[in-house]
Structures are given as structure tokens and as C-alpha cells.
KEGUBA-631378 format. One record per residue (C-alpha): residue number from 0; residue in three letters; x, y negated, z negated. Coordinates in steps of 0.1 Angstrom, whole numbers, always signed. Layout:
    k    r     xx     yy     zz
  NUM  ALA      X      Y      Z
...
END
This chain:
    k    r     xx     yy     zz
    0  UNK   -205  +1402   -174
    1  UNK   -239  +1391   -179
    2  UNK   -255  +1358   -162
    3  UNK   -263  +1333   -188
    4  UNK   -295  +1314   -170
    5  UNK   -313  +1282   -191
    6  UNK   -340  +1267   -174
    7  UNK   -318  +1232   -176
    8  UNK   -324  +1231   -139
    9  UNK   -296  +1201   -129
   10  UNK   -261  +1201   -113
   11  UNK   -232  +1177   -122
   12  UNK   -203  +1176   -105
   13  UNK   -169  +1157   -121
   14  UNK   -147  +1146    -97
   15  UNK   -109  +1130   -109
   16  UNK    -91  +1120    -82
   17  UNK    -59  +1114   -108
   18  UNK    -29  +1136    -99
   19  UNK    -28  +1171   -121
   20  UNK     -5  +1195   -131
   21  UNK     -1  +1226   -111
   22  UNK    -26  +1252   -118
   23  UNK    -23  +1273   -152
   24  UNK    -27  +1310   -158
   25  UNK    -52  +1320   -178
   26  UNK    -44  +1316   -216
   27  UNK    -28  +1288   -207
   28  UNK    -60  +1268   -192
   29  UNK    -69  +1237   -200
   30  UNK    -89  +1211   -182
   31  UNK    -72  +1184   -160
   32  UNK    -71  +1156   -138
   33  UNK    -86  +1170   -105
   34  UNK   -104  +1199   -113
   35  UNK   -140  +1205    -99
   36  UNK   -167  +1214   -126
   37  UNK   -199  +1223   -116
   38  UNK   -234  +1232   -139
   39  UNK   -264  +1250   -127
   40  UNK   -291  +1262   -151
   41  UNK   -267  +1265   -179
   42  UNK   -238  +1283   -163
   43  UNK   -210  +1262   -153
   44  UNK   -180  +1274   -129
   45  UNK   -149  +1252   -134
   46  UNK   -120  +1249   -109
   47  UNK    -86  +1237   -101
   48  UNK    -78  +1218    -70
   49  UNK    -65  +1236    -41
   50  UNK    -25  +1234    -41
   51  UNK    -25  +1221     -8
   52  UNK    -53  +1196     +4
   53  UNK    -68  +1212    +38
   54  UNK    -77  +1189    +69
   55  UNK   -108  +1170    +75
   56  UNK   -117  +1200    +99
   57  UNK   -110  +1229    +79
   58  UNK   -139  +1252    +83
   59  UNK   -159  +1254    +50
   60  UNK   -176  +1286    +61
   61  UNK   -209  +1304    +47
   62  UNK   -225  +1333    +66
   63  UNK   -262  +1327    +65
   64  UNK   -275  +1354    +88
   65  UNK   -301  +1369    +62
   66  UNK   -318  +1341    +53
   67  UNK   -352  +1351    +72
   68  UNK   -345  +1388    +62
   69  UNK   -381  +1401    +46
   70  UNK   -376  +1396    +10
   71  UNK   -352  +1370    +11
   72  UNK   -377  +1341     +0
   73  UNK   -372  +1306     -4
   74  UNK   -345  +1283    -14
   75  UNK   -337  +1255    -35
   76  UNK   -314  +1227    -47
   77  UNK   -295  +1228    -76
   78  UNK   -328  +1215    -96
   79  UNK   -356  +1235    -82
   80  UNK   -367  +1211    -51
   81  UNK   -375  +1242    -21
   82  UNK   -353  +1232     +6
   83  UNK   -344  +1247    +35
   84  UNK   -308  +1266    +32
   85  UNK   -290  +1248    +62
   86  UNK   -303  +1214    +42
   87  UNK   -291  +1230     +4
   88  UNK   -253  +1239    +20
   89  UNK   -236  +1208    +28
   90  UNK   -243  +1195     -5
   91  UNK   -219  +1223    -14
   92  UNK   -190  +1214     +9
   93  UNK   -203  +1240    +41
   94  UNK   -197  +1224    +72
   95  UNK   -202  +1257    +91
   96  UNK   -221  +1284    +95
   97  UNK   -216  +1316   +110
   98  UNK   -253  +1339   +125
   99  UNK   -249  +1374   +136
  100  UNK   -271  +1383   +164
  101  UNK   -282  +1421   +171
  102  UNK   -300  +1432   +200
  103  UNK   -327  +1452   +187
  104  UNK   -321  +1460   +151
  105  UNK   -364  +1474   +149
  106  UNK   -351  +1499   +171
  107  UNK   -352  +1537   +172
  108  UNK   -314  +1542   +175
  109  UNK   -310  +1526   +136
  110  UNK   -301  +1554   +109
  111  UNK   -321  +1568    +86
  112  UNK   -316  +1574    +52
  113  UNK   -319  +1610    +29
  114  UNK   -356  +1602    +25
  115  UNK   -358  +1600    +65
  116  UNK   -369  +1558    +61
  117  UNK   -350  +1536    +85
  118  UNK   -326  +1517    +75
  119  UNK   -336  +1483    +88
  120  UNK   -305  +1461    +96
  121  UNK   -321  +1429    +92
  122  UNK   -340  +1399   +113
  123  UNK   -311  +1390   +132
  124  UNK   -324  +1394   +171
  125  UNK   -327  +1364   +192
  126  UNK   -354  +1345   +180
  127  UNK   -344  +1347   +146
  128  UNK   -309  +1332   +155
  129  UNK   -324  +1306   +174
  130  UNK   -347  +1298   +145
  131  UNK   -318  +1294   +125
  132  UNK   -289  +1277   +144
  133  UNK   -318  +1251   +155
  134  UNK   -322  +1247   +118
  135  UNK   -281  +1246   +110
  136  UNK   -282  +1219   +136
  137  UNK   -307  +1199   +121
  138  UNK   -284  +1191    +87
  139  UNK   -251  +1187   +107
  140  UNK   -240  +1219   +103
  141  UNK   -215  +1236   +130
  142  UNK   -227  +1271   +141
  143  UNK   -199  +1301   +148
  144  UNK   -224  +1329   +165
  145  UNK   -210  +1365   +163
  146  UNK   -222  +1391   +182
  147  UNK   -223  +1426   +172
  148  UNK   -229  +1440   +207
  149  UNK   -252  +1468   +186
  150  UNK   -287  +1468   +171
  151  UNK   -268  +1479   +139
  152  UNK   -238  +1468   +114
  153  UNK   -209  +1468   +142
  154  UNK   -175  +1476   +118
  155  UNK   -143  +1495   +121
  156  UNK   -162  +1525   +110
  157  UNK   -190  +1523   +136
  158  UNK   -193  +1506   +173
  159  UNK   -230  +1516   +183
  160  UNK   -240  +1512   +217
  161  UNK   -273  +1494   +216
  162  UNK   -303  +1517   +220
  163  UNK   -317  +1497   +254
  164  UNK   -277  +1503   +270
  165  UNK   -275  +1541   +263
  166  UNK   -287  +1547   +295
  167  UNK   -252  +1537   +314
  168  UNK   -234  +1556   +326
  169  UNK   -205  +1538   +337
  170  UNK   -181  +1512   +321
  171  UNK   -190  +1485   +349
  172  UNK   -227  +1488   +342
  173  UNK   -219  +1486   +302
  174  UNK   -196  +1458   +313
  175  UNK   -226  +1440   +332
  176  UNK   -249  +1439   +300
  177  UNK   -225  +1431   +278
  178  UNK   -224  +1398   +304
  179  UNK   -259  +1395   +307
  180  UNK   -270  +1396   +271
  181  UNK   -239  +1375   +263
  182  UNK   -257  +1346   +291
  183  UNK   -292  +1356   +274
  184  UNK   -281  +1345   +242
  185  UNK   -264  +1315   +245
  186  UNK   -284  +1302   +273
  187  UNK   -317  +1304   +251
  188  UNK   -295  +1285   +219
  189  UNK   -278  +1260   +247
  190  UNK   -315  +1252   +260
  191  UNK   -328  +1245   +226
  192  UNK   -302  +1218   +219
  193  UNK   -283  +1244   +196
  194  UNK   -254  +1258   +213
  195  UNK   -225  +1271   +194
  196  UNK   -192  +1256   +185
  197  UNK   -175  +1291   +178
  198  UNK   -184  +1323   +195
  199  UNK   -170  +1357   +185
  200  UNK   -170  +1385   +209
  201  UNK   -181  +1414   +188
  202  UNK   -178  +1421   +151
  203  UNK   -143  +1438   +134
  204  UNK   -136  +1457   +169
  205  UNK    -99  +1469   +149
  206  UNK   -111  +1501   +158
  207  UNK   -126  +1497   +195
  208  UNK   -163  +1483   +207
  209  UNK   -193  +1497   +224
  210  UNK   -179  +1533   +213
  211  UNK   -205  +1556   +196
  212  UNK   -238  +1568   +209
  213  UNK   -257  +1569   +173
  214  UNK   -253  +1569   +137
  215  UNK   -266  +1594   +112
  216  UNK   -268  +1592    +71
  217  UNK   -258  +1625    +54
  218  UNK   -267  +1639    +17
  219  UNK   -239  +1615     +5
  220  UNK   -252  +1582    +17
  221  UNK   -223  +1585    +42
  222  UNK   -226  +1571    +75
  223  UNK   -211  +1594   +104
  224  UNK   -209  +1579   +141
  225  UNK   -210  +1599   +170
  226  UNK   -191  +1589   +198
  227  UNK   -203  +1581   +233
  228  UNK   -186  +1602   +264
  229  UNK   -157  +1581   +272
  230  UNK   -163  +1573   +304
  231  UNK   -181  +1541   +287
  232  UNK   -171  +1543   +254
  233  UNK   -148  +1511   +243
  234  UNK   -118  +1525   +220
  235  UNK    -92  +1500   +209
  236  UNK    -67  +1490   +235
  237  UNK    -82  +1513   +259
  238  UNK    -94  +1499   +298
  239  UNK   -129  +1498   +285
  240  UNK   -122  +1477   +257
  241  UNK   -104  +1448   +274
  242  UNK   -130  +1452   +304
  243  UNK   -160  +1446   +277
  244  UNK   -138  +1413   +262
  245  UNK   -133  +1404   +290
  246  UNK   -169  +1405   +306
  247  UNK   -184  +1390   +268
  248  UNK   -158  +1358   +274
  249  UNK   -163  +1355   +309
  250  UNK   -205  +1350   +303
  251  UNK   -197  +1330   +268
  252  UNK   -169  +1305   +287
  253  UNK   -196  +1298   +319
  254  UNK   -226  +1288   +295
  255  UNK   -207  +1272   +264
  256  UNK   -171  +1258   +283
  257  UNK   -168  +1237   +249
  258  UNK   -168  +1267   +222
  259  UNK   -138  +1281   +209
  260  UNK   -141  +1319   +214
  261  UNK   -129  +1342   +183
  262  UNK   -115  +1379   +184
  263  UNK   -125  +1391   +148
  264  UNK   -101  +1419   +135
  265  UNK   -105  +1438    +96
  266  UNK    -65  +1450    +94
  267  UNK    -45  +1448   +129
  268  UNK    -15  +1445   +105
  269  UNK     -2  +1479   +110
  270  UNK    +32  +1494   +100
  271  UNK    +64  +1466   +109
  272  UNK    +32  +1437   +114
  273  UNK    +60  +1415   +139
  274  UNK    +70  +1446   +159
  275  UNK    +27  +1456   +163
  276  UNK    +21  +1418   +164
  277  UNK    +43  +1416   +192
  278  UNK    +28  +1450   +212
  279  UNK     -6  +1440   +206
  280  UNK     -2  +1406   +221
  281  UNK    +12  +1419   +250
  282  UNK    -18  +1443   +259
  283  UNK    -45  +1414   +256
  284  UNK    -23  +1392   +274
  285  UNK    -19  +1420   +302
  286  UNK    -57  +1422   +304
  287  UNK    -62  +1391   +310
  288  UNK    -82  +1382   +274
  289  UNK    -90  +1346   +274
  290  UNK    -96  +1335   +237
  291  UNK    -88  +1308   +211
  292  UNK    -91  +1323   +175
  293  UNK    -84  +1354   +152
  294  UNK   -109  +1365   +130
  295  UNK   -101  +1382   +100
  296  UNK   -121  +1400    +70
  297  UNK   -101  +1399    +41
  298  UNK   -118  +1417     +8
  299  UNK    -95  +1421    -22
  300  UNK   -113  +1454    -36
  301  UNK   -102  +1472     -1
  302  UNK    -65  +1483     -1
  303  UNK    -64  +1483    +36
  304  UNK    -66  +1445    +34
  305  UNK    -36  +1445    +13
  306  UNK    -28  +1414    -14
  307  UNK    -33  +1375    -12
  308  UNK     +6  +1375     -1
  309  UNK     -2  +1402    +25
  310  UNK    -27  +1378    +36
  311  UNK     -9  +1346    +39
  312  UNK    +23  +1363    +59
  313  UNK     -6  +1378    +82
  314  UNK    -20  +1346    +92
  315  UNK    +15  +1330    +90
  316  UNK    +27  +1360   +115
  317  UNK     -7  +1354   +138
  318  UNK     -2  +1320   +144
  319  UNK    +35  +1329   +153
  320  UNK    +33  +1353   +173
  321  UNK     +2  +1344   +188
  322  UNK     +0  +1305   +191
  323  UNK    -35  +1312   +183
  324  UNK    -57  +1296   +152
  325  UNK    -65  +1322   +125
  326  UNK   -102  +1319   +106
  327  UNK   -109  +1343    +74
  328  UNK   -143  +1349    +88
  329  UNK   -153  +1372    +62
  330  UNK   -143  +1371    +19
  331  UNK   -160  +1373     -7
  332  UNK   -162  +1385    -50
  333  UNK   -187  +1405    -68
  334  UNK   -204  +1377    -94
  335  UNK   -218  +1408   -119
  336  UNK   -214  +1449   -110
  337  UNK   -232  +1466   -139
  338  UNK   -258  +1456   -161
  339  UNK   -238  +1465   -190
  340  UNK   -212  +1437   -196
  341  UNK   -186  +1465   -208
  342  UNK   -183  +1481   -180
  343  UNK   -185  +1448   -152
  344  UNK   -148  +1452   -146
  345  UNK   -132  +1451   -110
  346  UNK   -115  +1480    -96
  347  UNK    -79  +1479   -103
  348  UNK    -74  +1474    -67
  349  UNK    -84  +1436    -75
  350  UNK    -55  +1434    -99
  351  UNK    -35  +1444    -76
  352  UNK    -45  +1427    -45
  353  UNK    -50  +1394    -64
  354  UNK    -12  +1393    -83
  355  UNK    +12  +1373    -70
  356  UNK    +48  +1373    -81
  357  UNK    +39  +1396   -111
  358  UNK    +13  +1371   -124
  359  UNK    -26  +1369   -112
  360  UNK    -32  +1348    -89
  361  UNK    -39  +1308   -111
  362  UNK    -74  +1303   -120
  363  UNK    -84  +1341   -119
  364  UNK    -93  +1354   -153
  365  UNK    -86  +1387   -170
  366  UNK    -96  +1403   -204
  367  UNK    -70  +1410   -230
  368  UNK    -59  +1443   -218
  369  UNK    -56  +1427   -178
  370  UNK    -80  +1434   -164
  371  UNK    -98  +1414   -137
  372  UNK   -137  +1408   -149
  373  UNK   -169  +1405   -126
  374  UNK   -182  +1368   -134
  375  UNK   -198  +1339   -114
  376  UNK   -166  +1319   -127
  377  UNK   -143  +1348   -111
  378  UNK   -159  +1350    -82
  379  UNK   -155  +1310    -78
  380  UNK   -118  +1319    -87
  381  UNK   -112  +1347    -65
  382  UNK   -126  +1325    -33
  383  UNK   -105  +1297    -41
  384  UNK    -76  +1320    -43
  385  UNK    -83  +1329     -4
  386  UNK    -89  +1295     +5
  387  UNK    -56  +1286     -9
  388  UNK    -37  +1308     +2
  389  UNK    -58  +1305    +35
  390  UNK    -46  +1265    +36
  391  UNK    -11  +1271    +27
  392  UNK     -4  +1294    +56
  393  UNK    -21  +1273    +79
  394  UNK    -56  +1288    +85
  395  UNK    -84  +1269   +106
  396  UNK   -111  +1276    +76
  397  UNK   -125  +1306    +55
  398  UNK   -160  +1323    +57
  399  UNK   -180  +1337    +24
  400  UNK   -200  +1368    +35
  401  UNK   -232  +1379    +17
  402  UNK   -240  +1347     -4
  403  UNK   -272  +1342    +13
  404  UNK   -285  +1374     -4
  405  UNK   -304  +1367    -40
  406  UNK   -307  +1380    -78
  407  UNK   -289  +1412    -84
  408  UNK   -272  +1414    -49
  409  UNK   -235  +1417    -61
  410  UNK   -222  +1389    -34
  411  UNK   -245  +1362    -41
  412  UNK   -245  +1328    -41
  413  UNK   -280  +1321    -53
  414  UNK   -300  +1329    -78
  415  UNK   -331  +1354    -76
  416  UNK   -350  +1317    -83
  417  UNK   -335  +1306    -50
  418  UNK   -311  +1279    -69
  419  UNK   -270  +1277    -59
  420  UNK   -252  +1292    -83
  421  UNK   -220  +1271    -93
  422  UNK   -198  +1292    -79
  423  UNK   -210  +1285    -45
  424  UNK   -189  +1245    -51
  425  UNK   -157  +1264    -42
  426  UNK   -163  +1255     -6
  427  UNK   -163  +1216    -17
  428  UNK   -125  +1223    -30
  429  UNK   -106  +1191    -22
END
């Protein structure tokens, strides 16, 4: 649906600390003791409690990475006042941020597009992260620092060697950068005064790290990786893999022996998830992988990340099997998808992933015919969904992804002006 924007340019927040009833389905929604209502610029996002209060240290998380990406602009407070980002967040509940670091992203091994431009990852090398985790430090934020190990997005879909490593040609020399750009890194944000709490050793590595040479575009938009020889390339599970983890922990434990290190995953629940669990634990553990948390993305319009109770048994299962903390490092909800309001629907996938029990998941709301709308309300909603279900099942704390970006980008949690959106108050749940 459309944004609704007044220039009213305040924000109230009602807080009742009564008890409430448990949370309704939609149709059924009134408002009640407890609930969390929050107005900026004439749209207001209003929100039940979560069912189950979360710990003083629960990670409120916003990724914040693009906020000195060209373009990105200034931000604001709720009424206009420019404000630095890290300084407008923890009015919002964030008590953490997370910063990607590439290694080169202005270099020549990034893709090109159909028209033959680069496609320029971002401002994320070092001295844009230490700009920034300086500044998270300043407003009492606490800094999880994730390194891609690429110049480019690292995902399951592509692991790209950095263009100033290609020349290796052996896993203990790719081994011995990984260590020395690991010490770089955290010795530069350590010497500043702005060392991280949380470090994770590469990005989504479900489907290996370090493993393909380049990255092309086709006619499709499609991105297709090439993979490097394997005598250095680091596929899942395999002796390279473990050797890189092992090398990125070894440099991040010597400079930082106070951070929590994170192993960030997209889907490692695969076929019987306490029978892989249990297989999977066993090979880190044989390697000798020393870390304290498991990431994981979790995105409700991908059927590989399954439904909100698929999410909950998955951290539930971690924890078990693992005696490790669990993070959602990565969610997030569309607030708009098309201009025209008729067609800003959700995939059916969201419907899906989002019902629990045969009902959608409380606070979520759907059209007359079911369906699961694109709002700023929903994608309030659909956070606080993850967040509870996050809590319930024990979770150390949940990340939004992409709110940093402004105006039409889909994941938003500002306005083009720079302003908060409501939506972004989910984090100050409880």
C-alpha cells in the first residue's frame, strides 16, 4: 500500500505497563493495555507486546553498513533535527549494530551489469568501518563487525575471493591473508578505542567461503560465480574451509580476546535437522573451530528459510545440540512493493511462512481474501513476529537488514527525508 506522509513531523510513543490480553488476530484487534504505538509524520505503526519479555541483554540489532554509501544522505530524528544515525537508533530501542567490512569493493574483480557499469557494492572498506563503529561507540551502541572475506556481497550463492588474494595459489597462503587482514582490521578499530563486541567470521558461508574466482551478470540480471581451482577454494565442510575459520578466529581471538565470535549460516537445517545438527557439529568440533554464536538469516519470502515455527525449533535444536547462543543476524519485511496499492501484496510464500497453527501469525494483517499486504504497519508486524518467536525459543537478539537504505528502497526504515519510520519502534518491544 501506499505511504501516507503529513508534514506533522513529531513522534509519540504510549507506553502502558498494565497487564493485556494475549495478542488478537486481525479482525479481532483492538487496542490494549501494553501495546506500543508509535506516530511519525502522520503514519502511525501500532504493536502488541512481545509474548515473552526478553532479557536486559537481548540484542536489539540494526545493520547500518550503508549509511556512508554515495546517495545515502543524511539522517534525522523523528521531528526533522539531522542527527547522526548511531545517535537517532537508540532512541528506537537498538542497542547494537552490526558493519560489514569488504576489502576492496572499488575494485576490478566487482561485476558488471548488461550495460557493462560496475556494480559498486558499497563504502564498506576499512576506513569507512572505522568511521562508523567510532561513531556507534560514541552513542553507546555495541558493534558486531562481519566480515565478508570478498570485495563483493559474500552469500550462499557466491564466496568471491578478494581481487588482491587471487594470486595464491595455495590454501596456506589464502589461509595467511585471511589472518592478516582479519589482525588489519580489528587492530586499526581496537587502536581507535572502537573494538568490536561480536565478530563474525565471514558472511552466510552455508555453502562454503573463499570459493569462486569472479562473478559475472548475464542478460537476466542473474549473477553466475565461477569457481576458483580447488586447491584454494573453501567449499563447505571441506579441509579448506575449517582451515580458513580457523585462521579468521585465531587472528580475531589474539586482537579482540573479549568478543564473542559468530558462525553466520542462511539454512544449515537440512533434511532430519537433529541427525545433520548432530553431523555438522561433529566436523567443526573435529577441526578444531573455536566459536561462541550461530548466526542465522531468516527471510519469510524465501521458502528455503522455512516458517516462523521452522524457525523457533531451529534455534531451539542449535542451542541443543550445540550449547551455543543463536543470533537472527539478518530479517527483515518489504514496507511497500509496487507503486500501485492493488497489487502491493506479499508472495504467497509470506502466508505461508508467517501461519502458525492454521492462523497468521498475531498482529500480522491480511486483506479479506488472506492475503498478507506490504505496509509499514506489516512490516512492524512481521519483525515482531521474528523477535517473538526469536525470544520464545531462546535467542541471544535479532538483526533488521537493509533499514539504513531510504525512500523507495523496499526494506527501509527511513524515510527518503531521512526521518524513522514508525516501524523501525519494533526493536523497543518490551
Amino acid at each position: 500500500m501506499k505511504r501516507s506522509i503529513f508534514i506533522l513531523g513529531a513522534v509519540t510513543m504510549a507506553f502502558a505497563f498494565a497487564s493485556c490480553d494475549l495478542p488478537s488476530y486481525p479482525g479481532e484487534k483492538n487496542i490494549k493495555p501494553g501495546e506500543v504505538s508509535v506516530s511519525v509524520d502522520g503514519e502511525t505503526v501500532t504493536l502488541d507486546p512481545l509474548s515473552v519479555s526478553p532479557s536486559a541483554s537481548f540484542m536489539r540489532g540494526f545493520d547500518a553498513s550503508a549509511c556512508n554509501d554515495s546517495g545515502t544522505g543524511t539522517y534525522s530524528d523523528a521531528s526533522g533535527n539531522i542527527k547522526d544515525i548511531f545517535e537517532v537508533l537508540p532512541d528506537f530501542g537498538v542497542n547494537w549494530v552490526r558493519l560489514r567490512v569488504w576489502n576492496n569493493p572499488s575494485s576490478g574483480n566487482i561485476p558488471t551489469d548488461t550495460s557493462g557499469n560496475k556494480t559498486v557494492a558499497g563504502a564498506s572498506d576499512l576506513d569507512t568501518v572505522l568511521d562508523q563503529a567510532v561513531r556507534a561507540k560514541k552513542y553507546g551502541l555495541k558493534v558486531l563487525l562481519d566480515f565478508h572475506y570478498s570485495d563483493y556481497w559474500a552469500d550462499p550463492a557466491k564466496q568471491v575471493i578478494p581481487s588482491d588474494w587471487l594470486s595464491c595459489t595455495t590454501s596456506d597462503e589464502m589461509a595467511e591473508k585471511v589472518s592478516d587482514w582479519t589482525e588489519e582490521v580489528l587492530t586499526a578499530l581496537a587502536e581507535a578505542g572502537a573494538a568490536p563486541n561480536m565478530i563474525q567470521i565471514g558472511n552466510e558461508i552455508s555453502s562454503g567461503m573463499l570459493k569462486h574466482k569472479s562473478i559475472t551478470i548475464d542478460s537476466s540480471n542473474e549473477e553466475k560465480a565461477t569457481e576458483a581451482d580447488s586447491s584454494i577454494a573453501g567449499t563447505f565442510l571441506s579441509a579448506n574451509y575449517f582451515k580458513y575459520l580457523v585462521s579468521g578466529i585465531s587472528a580475531a581471538r589474539s586482537v579482540c580476546p573479549n568478543a564473542k565470535i559468530m558462525l553466520h549460516f542462511t539454512d544449515i537445517n537440512r533434511g532430519n535437522p537433529l541427525t545433520y545438527l548432530a553431523s555438522f557439529k561433529t566436523a567443526f568440533e573435529t577441526a578444531g573451530v573455536d566459536y561462541d554464536v550461530v548466526g542465522l538469516s531468516y527471510y519469510p519470502e524465501w521458502s528455503s528459510h522455512g516458517s516462523l515455527s521452522a524457525l523457533g525449533e531451529k534455534i531451539a535444536s542449535l542451542k541443543a545440540t550445540y550449547k551455543k547462543e543463536v543470533v537472527v543476524v539478518e530479517t527483515s519485511a518489504p514496507n511497500t512493493i509496487d507503486s500501485d496499492s492493488s497489487k502491493n501484496f506479499y508472495a504467497d510464500q509470506y502466508v505461508t511462512n508467517l501461519t502458525v497453527d492454521g492462523k497468521i501469525y498475531e498482529g500480522i494483517e491480511q486483506s479479506s481474501d488472506g492475503k498478507v499486504y506490504a505496509s509499514v504497519q506489516n512490516q512492524a508486524a512481521i519483525i515482531r513476529a521474528v523477535m517473538d518467536v526469536a525470544v520464545k525459543n531462546g535467542a541471544l537478539g535479532v538483526f533488521t537488514w537493509g533499514g539504513e537504505y531510504k525512500g523507495d528502497w523496499k526494506y527501509g526504515l527511513f524515510y527518503g527525508s531521512g526521518k524513522p519510520m514508525p516501524s523501525l519502534a519494533v526493536l523497543k518491544l518490551n
